[in-house]
C-alpha positions in Angstrom: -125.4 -35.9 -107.8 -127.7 -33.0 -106.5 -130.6 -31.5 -108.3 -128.0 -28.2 -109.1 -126.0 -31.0 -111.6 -122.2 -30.9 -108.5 -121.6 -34.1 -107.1 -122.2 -34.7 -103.5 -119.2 -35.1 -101.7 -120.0 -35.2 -97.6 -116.0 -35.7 -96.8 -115.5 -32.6 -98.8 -118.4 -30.5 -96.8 -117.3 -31.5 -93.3 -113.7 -31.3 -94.1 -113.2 -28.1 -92.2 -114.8 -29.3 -89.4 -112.1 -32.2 -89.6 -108.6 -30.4 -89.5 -106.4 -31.0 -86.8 -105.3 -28.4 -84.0 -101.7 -28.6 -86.5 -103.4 -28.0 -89.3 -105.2 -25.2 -88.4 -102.3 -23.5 -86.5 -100.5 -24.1 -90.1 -103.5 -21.7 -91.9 -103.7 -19.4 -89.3 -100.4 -18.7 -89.1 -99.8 -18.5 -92.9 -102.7 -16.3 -93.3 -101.1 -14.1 -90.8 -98.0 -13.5 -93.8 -100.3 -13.8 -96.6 -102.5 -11.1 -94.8 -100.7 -8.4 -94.3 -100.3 -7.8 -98.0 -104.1 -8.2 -98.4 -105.0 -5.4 -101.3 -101.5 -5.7 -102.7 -101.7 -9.6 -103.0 -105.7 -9.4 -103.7 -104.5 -7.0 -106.7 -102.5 -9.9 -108.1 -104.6 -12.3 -108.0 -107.7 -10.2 -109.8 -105.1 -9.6 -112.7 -104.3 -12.8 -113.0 -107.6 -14.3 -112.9 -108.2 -11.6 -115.9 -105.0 -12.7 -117.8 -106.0 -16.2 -117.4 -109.6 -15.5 -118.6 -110.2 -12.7 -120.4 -113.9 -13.5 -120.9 -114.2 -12.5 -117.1 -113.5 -9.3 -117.6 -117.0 -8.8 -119.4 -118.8 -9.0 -115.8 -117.0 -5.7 -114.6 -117.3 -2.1 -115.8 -114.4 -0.5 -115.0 -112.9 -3.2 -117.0 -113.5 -1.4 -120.5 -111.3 1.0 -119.5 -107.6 1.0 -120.8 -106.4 -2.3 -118.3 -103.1 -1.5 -118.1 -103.1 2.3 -116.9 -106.3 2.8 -115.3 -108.1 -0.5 -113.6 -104.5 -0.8 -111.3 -105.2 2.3 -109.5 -108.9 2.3 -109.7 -110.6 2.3 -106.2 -113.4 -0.2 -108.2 -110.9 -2.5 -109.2 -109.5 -2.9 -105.7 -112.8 -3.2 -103.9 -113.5 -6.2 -106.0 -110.3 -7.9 -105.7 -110.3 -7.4 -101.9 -114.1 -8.9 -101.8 -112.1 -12.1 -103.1 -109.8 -11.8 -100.2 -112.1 -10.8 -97.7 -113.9 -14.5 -97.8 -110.5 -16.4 -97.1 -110.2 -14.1 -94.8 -113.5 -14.3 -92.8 -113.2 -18.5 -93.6 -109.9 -18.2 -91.4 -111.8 -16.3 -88.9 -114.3 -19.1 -88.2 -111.7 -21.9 -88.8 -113.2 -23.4 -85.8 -116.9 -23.0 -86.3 -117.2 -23.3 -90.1 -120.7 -23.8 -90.4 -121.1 -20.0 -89.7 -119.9 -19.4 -92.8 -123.3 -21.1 -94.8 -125.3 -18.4 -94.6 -122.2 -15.8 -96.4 -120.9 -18.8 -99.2 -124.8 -19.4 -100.1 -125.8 -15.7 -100.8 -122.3 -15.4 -102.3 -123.6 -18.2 -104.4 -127.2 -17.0 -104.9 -125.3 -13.0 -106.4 -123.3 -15.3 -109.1 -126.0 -17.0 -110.3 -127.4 -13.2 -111.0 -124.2 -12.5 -112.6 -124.7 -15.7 -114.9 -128.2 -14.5 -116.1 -127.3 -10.8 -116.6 -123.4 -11.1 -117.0 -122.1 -14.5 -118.2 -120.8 -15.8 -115.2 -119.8 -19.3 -115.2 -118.7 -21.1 -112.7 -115.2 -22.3 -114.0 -114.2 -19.0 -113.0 -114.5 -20.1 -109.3 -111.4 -22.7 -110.1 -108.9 -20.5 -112.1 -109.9 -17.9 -109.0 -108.5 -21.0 -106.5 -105.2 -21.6 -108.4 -104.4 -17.7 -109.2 -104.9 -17.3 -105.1 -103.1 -20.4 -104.7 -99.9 -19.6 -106.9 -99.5 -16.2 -105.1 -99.9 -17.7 -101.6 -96.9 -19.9 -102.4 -95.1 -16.9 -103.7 -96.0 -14.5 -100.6 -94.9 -17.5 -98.5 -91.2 -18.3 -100.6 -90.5 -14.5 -100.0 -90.9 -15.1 -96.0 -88.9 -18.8 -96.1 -87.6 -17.6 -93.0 -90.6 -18.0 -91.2 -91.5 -21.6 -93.3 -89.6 -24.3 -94.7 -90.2 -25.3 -97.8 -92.0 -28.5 -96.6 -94.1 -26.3 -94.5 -95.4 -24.0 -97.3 -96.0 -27.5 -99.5 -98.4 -28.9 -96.8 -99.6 -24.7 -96.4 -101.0 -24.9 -100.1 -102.4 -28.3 -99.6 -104.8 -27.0 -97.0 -105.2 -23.7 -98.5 -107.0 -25.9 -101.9 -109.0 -27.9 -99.1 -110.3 -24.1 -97.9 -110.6 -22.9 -101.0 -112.5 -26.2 -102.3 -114.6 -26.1 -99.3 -115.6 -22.3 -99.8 -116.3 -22.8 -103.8 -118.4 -26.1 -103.2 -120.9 -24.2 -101.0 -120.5 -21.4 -103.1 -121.7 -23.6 -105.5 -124.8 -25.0 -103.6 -126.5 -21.6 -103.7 -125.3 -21.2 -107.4 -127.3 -24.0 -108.3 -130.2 -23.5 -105.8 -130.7 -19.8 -106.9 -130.4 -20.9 -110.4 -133.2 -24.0 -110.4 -135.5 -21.4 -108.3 -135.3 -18.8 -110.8 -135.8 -21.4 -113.9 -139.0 -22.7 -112.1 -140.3 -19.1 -111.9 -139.6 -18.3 -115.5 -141.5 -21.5 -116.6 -144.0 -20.9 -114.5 -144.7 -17.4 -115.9 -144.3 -18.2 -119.2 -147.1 -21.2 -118.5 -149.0 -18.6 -116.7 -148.7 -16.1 -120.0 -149.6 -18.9 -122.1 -152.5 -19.7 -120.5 -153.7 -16.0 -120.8 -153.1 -16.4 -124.8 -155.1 -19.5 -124.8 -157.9 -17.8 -122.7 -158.0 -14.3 -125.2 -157.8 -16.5 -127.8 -161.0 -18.6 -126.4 -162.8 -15.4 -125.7 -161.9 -13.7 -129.5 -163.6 -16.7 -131.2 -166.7 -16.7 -129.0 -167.1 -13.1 -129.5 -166.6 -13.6 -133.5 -169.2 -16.7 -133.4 -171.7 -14.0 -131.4 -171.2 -11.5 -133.8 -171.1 -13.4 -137.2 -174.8 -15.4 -135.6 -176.0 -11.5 -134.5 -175.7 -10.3 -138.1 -176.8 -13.3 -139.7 -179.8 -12.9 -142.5 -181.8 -15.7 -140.8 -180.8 -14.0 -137.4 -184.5 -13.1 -135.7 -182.5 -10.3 -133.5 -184.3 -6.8 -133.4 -181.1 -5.5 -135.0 -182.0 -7.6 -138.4 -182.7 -5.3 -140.9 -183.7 -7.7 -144.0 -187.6 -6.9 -142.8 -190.0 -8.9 -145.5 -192.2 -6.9 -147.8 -195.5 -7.6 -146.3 -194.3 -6.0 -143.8 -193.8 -3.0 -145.8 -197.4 -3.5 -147.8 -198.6 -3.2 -143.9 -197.0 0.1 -143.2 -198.3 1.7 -146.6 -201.7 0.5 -145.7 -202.0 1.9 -142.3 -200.2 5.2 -143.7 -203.2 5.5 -146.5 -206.0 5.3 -143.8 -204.1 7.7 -141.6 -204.0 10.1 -145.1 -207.9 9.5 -145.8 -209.3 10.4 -142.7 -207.0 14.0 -142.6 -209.2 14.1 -146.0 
């Protein structure tokens, strides 16, 4: 277990670097079909996610608008949909040198774990996306049987949840990371806030004390005003010699 609470799984993070020259051949060439219906397939796939959790709509605007007439033909919708899309596709692209694609899965990571704090993302969403994409690969690839046998598209989809696992795991690693960072900064600024309480609070009482021991009877500041009555008797005396010798 990592410190971002996913289980460590190093078969599952080299696995791409693993697949045979067969295997690979096998998702390039099914990516080639799936492909060339990108935005209509992408489309699909969104609407399912959707249908299979609602809650997921929460996290996009143009989603409060009427679902069924508008989102379909809404230039926001696809954009979204083919962001999903665009990933498989640039994972196919690097088939060979997969560690390329660290840098895009972890920032794509790092933007969810935004999405959690301001949106309600959660991560479950990542799965239901891999079998929505999964059961419409498998569809887009029964409609071209011509092309694949049906034992071919069965080991297809098998891969295709090996990519799609490998892609969510380090999706997931930036998740997590972004998410521990930004908890350490929130603790540390509420620790830093509460220190500033304690300190005003220090400096409130210290100014009380000063002012309750500056106004205090037996106080001997210059501002005490309680002056004794000799004092007084003093003042009267020198003012009646000062009368006299006007006299």
């Amino acid at each position: 277990m990592n410190g971002g609470g996913i289980m460590e799984d190093p078969i599952q993070i080299e696995r791409l670097d693993r697949l045979s020259v067969e295997e690979k051949r096998l998702l390039i060439e099914t990516w080639e079909i799936v492909g060339r219906e990108m935005e209509d397939l992408s489309i699909r796939i969104f609407q399912m996610i959707f249908e299979q959790s609602p809650d997921a709509k929460q996290m996009f605007s143009f989603m409060k608008s009427d679902y069924e007439h508008k989102e379909k033909k809404s230039k926001e919708f696809i954009f979204h949909a083919l962001r999903f899309m665009q990933v498989i596709e640039s994972t196919i692209e690097l088939i060979d040198t997969p560690s390329k694609l660290e840098p895009l899965l972890a920032n794509l990571g790092r933007m969810h774990a935004r999405l959690e704090e301001n949106l309600g993302f959660r991560t479950h969403y990542w799965s239901v996306f891999m079998e929505c994409t999964l059961f419409h690969f498998r569809r887009s690839l029964k409609h071209h049987n011509e092309e694949f046998s049906e034992s071919d598209i069965d080991g297809a989809i098998i891969l295709w949840r090996v990519v799609l696992r490998v892609i969510i795991y380090r999706m997931k690693l930036g998740f997590y990371a972004n998410v521990k960072r930004r908890k350490a900064n929130r603790e540390s600024l509420e620790h830093q806030f509460a220190l500033m309480n304690t300190d005003t609070s220090s400096t409130d009482v210290d100014l009380s004390d000063s002012y309750s021991n500056n106004h205090s009877p037996t106080s001997s500041s210059p501002r005490n005003t309680h002056q004794s009555p000799r004092f007084f008797r003093k003042k009267e005396v020198v003012a009646g010699r000062s009368n006299s010798s006007k006299k």
